[in-house]
Structures are given as structure tokens and as C-alpha cells.
N, C-alpha and C positions, 0 to 999 in steps of 0.2 A: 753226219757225213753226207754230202751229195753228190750221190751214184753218177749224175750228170757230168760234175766234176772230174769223176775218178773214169769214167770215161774219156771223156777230151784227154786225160793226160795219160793214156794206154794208148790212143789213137796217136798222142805225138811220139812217143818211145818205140809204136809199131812204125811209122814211117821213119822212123831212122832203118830200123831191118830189113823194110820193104827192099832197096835196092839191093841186097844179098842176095835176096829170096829169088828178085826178079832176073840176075844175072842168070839163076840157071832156069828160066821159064816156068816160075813159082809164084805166089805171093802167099796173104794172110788176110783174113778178115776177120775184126772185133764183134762177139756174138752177145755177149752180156757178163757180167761182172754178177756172182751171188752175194752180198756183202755180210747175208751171215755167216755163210765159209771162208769166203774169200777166194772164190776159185774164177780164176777168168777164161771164159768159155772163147777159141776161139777158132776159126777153121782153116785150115790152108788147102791154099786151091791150086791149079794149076799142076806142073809138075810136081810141087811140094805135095799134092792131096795122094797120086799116087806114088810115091817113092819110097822105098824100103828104109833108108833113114831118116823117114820124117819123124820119129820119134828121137833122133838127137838133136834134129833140126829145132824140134820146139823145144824140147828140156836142157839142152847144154848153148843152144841159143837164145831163142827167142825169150824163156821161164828165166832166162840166169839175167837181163838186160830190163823186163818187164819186176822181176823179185826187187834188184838191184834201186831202182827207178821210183817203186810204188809201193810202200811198205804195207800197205792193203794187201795186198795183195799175197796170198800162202800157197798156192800153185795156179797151176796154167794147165787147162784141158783143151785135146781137139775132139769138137762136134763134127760131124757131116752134115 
């Protein structure tokens, strides 16, 4: 499997959510992928970084679109 790969295709599935995120002065950014858990590290900034539901934001959005998309992939963390 190459990580590079499986990058570029997180980065295209993030910029489908990017304009959600950014409607309410939020975004996302791809941090790294571990490929032997499979967890994709990623951070959201903006008003998503402080918001009290940013933890539905990533799990019922961003995790359910990124799972869907990327079979690598077995969850979704956010880093600071």
C-alpha cells in the first residue's frame, strides 16, 4: 500500500467537506495516516478547532464520509 496514495485520496474526500466546514468559519487539515492502525490523524481549525460539537463534526461527518470512501482507513482522530 502507498501511504502517498492513500493520502491524495483523504485530501480529495476532505475537500468535498471543506465547504461545510467553511460555511460556518471552520475547516480541516490532513495530518497523517498510521497504516498500521489505520487511524487518520486530522485537525480542524478555525471555528471547528473551538466548537463544542466538533466531535460530531468529525465522527458523524467527516469519520462516516472518510470510513465510507477509504476502506484503509478504521477511524479518524483530531490532533492539535
Amino acid at each position: 500500500m502507498d501511504t502517498n496514495d492513500i493520502e491524495i485520496r483523504i485530501n480529495k474526500v476532505l475537500e468535498k467537506v471543506r465547504p461545510h466546514l467553511m460555511k460556518d468559519g471552520g475547516n480541516v487539515e490532513f495530518v497523517r495516516f498510521e497504516e498500521l492502525t489505520g487511524v487518520c490523524e486530522l485537525r480542524l481549525l478555525g471555528a471547528c478547532s473551538t466548537c463544542p460539537l466538533a466531535i460530531m463534526t468529525l465522527r458523524a461527518g467527516i469519520e462516516r464520509f472518510l470510513l465510507k470512501a477509504i476502506k484503509e482507513i478504521k477511524r479518524v482522530e483530531n490532533v492539535k
